[in-house]
C-alpha distance (Angstrom), angle and dihedral (degrees) to the residues before:
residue distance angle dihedral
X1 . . .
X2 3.82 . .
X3 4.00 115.9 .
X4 4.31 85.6 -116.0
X5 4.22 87.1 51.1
X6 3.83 86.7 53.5
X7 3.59 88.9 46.9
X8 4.04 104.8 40.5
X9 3.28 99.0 34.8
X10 3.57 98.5 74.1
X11 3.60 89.1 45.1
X12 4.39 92.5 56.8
X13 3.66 84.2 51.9
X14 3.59 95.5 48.1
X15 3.95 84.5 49.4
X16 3.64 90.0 45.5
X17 3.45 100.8 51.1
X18 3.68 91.8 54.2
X19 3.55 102.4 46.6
X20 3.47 90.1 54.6
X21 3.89 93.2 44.9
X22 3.76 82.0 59.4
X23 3.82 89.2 52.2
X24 3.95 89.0 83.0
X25 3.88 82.9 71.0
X26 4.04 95.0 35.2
X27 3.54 100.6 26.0
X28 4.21 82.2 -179.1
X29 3.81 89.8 71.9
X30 3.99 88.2 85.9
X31 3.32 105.7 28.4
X32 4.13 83.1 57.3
X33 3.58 92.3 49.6
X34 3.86 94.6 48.6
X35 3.78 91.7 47.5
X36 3.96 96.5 41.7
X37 4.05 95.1 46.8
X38 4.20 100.0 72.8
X39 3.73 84.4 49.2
X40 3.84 94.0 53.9
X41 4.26 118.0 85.9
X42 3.61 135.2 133.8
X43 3.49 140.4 -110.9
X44 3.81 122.9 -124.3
X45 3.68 125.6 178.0
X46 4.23 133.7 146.6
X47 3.58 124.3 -107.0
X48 3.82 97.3 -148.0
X49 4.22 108.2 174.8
X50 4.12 126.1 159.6
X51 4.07 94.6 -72.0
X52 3.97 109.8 22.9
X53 3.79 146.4 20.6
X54 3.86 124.4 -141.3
X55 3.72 128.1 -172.2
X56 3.96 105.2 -151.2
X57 4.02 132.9 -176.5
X58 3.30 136.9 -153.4
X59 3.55 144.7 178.5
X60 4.12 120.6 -90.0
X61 3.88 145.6 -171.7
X62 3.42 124.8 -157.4
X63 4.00 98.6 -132.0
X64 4.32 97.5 170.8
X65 3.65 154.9 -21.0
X66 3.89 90.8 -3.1
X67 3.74 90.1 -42.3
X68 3.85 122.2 135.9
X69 3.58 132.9 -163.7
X70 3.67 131.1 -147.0
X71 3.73 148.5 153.4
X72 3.45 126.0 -66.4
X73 3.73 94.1 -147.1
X74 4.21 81.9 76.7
X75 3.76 93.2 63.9
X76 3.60 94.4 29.3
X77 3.68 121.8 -159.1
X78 3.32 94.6 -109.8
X79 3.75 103.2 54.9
X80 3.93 112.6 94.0
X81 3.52 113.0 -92.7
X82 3.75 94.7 -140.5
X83 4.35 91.6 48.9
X84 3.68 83.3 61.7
X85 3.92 101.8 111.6
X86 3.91 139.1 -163.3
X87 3.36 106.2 -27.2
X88 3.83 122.9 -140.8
X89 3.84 139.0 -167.0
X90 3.97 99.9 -152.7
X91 4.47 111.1 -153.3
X92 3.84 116.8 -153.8
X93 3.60 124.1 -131.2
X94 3.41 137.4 -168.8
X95 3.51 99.5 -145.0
X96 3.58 103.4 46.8
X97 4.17 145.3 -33.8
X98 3.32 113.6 -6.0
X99 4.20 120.4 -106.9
X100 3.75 115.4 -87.2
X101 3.75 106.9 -141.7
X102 4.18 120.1 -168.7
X103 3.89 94.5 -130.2
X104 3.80 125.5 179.2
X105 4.16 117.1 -134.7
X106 3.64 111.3 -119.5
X107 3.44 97.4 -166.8
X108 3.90 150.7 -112.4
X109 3.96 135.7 -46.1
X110 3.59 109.5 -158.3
X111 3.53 84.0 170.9
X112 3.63 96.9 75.9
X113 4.13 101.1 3.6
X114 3.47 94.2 -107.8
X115 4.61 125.1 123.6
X116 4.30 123.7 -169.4
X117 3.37 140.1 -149.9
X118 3.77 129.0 -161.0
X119 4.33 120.9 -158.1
X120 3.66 106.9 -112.3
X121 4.33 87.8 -129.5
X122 3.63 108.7 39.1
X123 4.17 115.3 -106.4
X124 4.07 103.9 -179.9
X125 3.93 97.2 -136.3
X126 3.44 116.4 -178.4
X127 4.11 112.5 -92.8
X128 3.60 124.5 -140.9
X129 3.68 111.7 -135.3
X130 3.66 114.2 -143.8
X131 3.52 121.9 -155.0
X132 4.29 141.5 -162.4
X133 3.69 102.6 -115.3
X134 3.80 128.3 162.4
X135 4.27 110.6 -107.7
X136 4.03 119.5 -158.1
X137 3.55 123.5 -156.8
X138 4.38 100.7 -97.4
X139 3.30 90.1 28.4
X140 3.95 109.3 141.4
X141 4.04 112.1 -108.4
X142 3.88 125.3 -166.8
X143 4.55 113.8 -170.7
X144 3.77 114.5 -171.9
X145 3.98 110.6 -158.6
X146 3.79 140.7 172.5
X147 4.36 117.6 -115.6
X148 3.82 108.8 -139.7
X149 3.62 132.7 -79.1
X150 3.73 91.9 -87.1
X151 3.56 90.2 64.2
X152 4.08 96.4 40.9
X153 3.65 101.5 -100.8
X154 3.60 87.3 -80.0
X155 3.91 119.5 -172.6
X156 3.46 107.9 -118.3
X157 4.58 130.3 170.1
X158 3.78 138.2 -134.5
X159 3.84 125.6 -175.3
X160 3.92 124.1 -167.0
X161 3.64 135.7 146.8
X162 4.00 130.3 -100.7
X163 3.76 107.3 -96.6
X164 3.95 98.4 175.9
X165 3.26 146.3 -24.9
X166 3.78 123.0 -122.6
X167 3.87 139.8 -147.3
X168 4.14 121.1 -153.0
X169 3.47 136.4 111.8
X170 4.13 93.1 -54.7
X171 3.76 108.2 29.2
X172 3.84 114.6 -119.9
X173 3.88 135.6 -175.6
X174 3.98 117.2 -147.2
X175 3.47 124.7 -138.8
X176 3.85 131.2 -147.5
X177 4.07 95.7 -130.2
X178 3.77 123.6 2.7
X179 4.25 145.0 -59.0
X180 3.87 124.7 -149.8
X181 3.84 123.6 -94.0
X182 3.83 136.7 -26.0
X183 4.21 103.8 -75.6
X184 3.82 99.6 20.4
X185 3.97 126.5 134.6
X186 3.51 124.7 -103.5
X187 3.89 125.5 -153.7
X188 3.61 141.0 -161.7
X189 3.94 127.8 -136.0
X190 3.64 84.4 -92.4
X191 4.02 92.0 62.2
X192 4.35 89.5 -119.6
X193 3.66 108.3 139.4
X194 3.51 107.9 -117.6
X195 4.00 116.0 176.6
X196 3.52 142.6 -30.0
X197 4.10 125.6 -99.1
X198 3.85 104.3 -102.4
X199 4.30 127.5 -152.0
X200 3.74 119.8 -58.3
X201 3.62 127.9 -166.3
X202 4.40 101.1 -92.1
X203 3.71 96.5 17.9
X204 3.87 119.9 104.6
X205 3.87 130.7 -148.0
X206 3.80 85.2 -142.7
X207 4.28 118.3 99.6
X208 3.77 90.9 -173.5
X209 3.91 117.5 57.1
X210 3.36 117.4 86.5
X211 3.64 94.6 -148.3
X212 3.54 84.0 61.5
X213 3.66 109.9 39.2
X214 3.34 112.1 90.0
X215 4.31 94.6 47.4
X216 3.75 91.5 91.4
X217 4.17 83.1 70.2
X218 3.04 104.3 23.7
X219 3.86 91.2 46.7
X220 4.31 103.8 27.7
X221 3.50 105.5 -166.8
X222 3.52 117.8 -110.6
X223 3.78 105.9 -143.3
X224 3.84 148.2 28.3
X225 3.42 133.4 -147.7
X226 4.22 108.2 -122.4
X227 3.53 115.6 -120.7
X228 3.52 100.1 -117.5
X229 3.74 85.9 81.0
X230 3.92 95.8 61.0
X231 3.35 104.9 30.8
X232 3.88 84.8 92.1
X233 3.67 90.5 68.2
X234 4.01 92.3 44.9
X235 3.82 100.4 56.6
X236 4.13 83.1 45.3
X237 3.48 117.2 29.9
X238 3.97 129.5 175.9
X239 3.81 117.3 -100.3
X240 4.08 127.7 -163.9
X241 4.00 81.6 -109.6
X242 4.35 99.9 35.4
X243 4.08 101.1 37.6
X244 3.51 116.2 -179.9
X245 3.87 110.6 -93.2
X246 3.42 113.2 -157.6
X247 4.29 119.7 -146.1
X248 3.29 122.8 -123.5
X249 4.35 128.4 -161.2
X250 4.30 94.2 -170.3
X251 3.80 90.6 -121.7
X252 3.82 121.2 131.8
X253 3.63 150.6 -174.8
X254 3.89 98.2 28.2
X255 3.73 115.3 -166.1
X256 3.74 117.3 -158.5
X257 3.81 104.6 -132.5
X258 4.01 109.8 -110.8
X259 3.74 116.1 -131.0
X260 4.09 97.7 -99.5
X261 3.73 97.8 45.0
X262 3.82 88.0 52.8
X263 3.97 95.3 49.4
X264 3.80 80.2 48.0
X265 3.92 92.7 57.2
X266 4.61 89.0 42.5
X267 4.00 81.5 -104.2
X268 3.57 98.8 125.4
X269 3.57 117.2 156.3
X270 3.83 90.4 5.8
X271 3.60 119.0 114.4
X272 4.06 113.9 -133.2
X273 3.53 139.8 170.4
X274 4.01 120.4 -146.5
X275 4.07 109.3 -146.1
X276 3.74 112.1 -131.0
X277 3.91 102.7 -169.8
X278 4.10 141.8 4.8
X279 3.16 117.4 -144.3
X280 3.87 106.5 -124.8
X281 3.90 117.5 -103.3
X282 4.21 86.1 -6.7
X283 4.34 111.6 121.6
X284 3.41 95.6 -87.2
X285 4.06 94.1 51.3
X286 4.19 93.8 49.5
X287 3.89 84.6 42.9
X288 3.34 90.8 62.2
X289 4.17 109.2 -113.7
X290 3.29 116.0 151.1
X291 3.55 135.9 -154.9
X292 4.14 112.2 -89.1
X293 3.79 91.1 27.5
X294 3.72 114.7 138.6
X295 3.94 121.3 -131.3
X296 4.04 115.6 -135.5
X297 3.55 106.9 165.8
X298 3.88 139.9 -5.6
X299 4.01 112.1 -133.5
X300 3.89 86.2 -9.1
X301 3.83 98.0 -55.7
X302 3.61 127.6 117.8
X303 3.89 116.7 -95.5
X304 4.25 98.7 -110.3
X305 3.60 116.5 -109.8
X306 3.88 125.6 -102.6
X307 3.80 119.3 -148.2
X308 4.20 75.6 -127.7
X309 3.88 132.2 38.9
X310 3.65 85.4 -129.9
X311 4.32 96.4 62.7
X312 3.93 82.3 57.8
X313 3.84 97.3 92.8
X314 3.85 87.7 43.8
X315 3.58 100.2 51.6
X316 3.51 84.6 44.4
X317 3.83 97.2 52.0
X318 3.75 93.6 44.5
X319 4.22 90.6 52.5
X320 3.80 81.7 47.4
X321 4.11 94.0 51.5
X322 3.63 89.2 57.2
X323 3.48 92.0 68.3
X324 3.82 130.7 95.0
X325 3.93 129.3 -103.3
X326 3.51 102.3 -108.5
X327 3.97 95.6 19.0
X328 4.04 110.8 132.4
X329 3.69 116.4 -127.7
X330 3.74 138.3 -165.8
X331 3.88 118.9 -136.6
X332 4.00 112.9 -170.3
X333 3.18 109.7 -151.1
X334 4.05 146.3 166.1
X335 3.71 122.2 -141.2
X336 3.78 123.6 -168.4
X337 3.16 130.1 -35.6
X338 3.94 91.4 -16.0
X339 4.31 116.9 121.0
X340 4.15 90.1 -163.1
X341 3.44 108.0 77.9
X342 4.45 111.0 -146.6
X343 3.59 131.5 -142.6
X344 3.99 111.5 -119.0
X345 3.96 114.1 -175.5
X346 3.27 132.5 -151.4
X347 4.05 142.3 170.2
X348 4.10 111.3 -122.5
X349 4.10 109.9 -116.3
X350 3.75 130.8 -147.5
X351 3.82 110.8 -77.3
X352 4.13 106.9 -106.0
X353 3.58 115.2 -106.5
X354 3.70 119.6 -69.3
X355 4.05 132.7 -136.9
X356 3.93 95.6 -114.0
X357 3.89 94.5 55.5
X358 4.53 90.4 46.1
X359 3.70 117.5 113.3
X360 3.45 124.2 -110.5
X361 3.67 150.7 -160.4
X362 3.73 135.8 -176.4
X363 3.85 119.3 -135.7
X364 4.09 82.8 -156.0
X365 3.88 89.2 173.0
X366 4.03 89.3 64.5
X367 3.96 98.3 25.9
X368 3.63 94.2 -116.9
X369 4.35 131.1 132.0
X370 3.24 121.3 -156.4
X371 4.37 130.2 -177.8
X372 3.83 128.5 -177.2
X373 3.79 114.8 -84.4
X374 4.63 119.6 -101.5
X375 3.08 129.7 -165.1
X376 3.91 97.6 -87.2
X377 3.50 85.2 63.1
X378 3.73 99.2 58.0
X379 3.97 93.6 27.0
X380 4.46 88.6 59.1
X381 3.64 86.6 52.5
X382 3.80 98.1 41.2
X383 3.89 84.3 -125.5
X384 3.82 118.2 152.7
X385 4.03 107.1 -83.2
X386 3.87 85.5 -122.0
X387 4.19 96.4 51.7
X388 3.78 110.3 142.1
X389 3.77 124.3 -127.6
X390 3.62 143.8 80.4
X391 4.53 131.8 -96.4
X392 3.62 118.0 -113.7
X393 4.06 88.3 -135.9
X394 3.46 97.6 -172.9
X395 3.90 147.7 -26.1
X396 4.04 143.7 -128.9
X397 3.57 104.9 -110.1
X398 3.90 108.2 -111.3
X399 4.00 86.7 2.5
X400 3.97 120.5 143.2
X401 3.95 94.5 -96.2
X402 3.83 92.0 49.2
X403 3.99 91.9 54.0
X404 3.61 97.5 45.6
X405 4.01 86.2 56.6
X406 3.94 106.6 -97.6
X407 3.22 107.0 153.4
X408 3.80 127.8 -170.3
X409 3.66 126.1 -107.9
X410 4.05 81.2 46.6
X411 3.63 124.0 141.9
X412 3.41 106.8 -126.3
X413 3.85 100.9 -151.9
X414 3.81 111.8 155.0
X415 3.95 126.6 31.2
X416 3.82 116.8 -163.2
X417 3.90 87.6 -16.6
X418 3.83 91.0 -52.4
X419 3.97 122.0 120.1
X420 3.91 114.2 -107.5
X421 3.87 105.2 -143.7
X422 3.59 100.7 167.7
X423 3.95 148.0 -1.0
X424 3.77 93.8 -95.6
X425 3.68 97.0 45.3
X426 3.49 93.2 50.8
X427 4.30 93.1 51.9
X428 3.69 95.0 48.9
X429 4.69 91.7 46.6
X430 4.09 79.7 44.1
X431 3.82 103.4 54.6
X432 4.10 93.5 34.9
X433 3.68 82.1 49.6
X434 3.78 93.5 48.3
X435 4.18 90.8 38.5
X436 3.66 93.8 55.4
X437 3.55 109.0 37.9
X438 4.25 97.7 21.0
X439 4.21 81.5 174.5
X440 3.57 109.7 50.4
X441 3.75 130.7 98.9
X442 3.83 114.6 -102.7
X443 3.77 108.4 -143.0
X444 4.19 120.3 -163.1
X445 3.90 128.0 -176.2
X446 3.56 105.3 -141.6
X447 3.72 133.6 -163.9
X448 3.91 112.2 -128.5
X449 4.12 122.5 -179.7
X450 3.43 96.3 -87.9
X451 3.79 109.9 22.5
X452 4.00 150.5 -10.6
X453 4.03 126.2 -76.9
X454 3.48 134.2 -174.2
X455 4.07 112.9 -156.9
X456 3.60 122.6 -180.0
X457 3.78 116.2 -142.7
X458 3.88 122.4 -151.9
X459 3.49 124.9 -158.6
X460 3.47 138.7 -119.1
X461 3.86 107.1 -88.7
């Protein structure tokens, strides 16, 4: 037994035993934590990328037919989806390790935050059911979560009271004293399954650091995110084959209008949204939205309030991401000096190609990455969306590119005084260059934010 077993699981049993001595006046409290435990496992799966490998865990729920739900923030966006590594649906017992089950990711939900994983043979575990019910502020709350991997995944229960509910981007729902871990269920006194405990500041998604594994008690969390906001992604979730493609209108830098500027425009106690950019040539731009125009309503409902100005363009995004690809919308907007606000349609595109689906390749020899170049790339650096080059990605600490002065987020744009149009260009110049002349220094002109720089990189000797 692990020095943090010792030490926690006193503490669980401590927590136990007075939960349960509470359960003479909520006689729910058990039954809850009996029929939430055989829905509760974790997810395991390696992050494997050019220069490391990390196994990370997070919290699951088993949601259907061998399906399980968990949160995005565990295969983050921004992690490669092609260094994402044997996935595995990990099954608590009390009388030893838990079951390691092959599983197969499904994918993410950026709709709604949420990622799945299916077993790879099928193992009918009971589903939780999660359902859109109305919360009031005292109403009684019950969360059933999983402690880390040092203390066996064990099930473990929290109950608190509804302090307030909360409007922003995601919807939360306070509570007065604290929930279980990052991903777990929360119930109401009628036992229905009604969200899922969201981040707090000093908890960690993560089941299997040690640094982190004792934040979900020592920091509850202090809110959950109602289910009305994912059940979008349970009655359609991604597939290998069907992923979820997110829409995309080509406007940019929204600004939620603050409370002065819209009392100055006879908007009081209307919530707007000012559009800073259009992308050229996207929807938006052959719709006819221009820069400075001022966003009233989507399909002729009111934009939802934000308990700040600033949430605006998230709540507004989020609305918009539930959309289809192809789907027409109507933005009502005012431009200028005009007091009628007009109806401008437009038919949702394909979101532009993300970071975590770019090719790369690893110039191992010099310790550099580098991945094909998206939109955000260009669009930061107010490039032209068709700019040639490739993305230094990443570096070997202390490596040969790093001392010379590479740097990443550099726009690799010549190679040995030859343009770099694209990813696979570049690879097949870099290993003829490296085959033929294994000793020479590579040199690259790169494009930085503000200016040009050639860097000459010497190999290892």
């Amino acid at each position: 037994m692990t020095r943090l077993t010792r030490w926690i699981l006193p503490l669980v049993l401590l927590s136990t035993t007075h939960v349960f001595a509470a359960g003479g006046t909520h006689p729910s409290v058990k039954a809850l934590y009996e029929q939430a435990t055989p829905s509760l496992v974790a997810v395991e799966y390696s992050w494997v990328d050019e220069l490391n490998k990390r196994d990370l865990i997070g919290a699951g729920v088993v949601v259907g037919d061998d399906l399980v739900m968990f949160s995005i923030g565990l295969v983050s966006p921004q992690i490669p989806d092609a260094q994402m590594k044997n996935f595995k649906i990990l099954v608590p017992r009390a009388d030893g390790d838990p079951d390691e089950i092959d599983a197969v990711f499904q994918g993410r939900d950026e709709r709604t935050n949420v990622a799945f994983v299916k077993p790879k043979t099928p193992q009918h575990w009971k589903p939780l059911k999660f359902e859109d019910v109305k919360v009031d502020v005292g109403q009684r709350v019950i969360a059933v979560g999983m402690l880390p991997q040092a203390a066996a995944f064990k099930a473990y229960v929290m109950e608190t009271k509804i302090a307030a509910e909360l409007r922003g981007d995601v919807p939360q729902v306070l509570v007065q004293g604290g929930l279980t871990s990052m991903g777990s269920p929360v119930f109401n006194d009628q036992g229905q399954a009604i969200g899922v405990v969201s981040f707090s500041p000093g908890q960690s998604i993560l089941l299997n650091r040690s640094e982190d594994a004792m934040a979900g008690i020592t920091s509850p969390g202090k809110f959950f995110v109602p289910a009305r906001d994912f059940l979008l992604s349970l009655a359609d979730p991604p597939t290998p084959e069907k992923p979820i493609l997110l829409p995309w209108s080509g406007v940019a830098q929204l600004t939620g209008l603050s409370k002065d500027v819209a009392e100055a425009l006879n908007l009081k106690n209307k919530p707007a949204i000012q559009i800073g950019d259009v992308i050229p040539n996207a929807s938006a731009d052959k719709a006819g939205l221009k820069s400075g125009d001022i966003i009233l309503a989507l399909n002729g409902e009111p934009l939802e309030r934000g308990d700040e100005a600033s949430e605006l363009p998230g709540i507004f995004r989020r609305r918009l991401l539930r959309h289809k690809i192809g789907e027409e919308v109507t933005f009502s907007i005012l431009r200028g000096n005009e007091t009628k606000p007009m109806d401008i349609k437009l038919k949702l595109a394909a979101q532009p190609k993300q970071a975590n689906t770019a090719k790369r390749f690893f110039a191992e020899d010099l310790g550099f990455v580098v991945r094909e170049l998206v939109f955000n790339d260009t669009y930061a650096r107010k490039l032209p969306v068709d700019y040639k080059g490739v993305l230094v990605a990443r570096e070997r600490p202390q490596g040969a590119s790093e001392s010379a002065g590479l740097h990443p987020e550099d726009i690799i744009i010549r190679l040995n005084n030859e343009p770099v149009t694209d990813l696979a260009e570049f690879e097949t110049r870099y290993k003829k260059i490296r085959k033929d002349k294994p000793r020479d220094a590579v040199v690259v002109v790169v494009q930085r934010r503000n200016n040009e720089d050639t860097i000459r990189i010497e190999p290892p000797q």
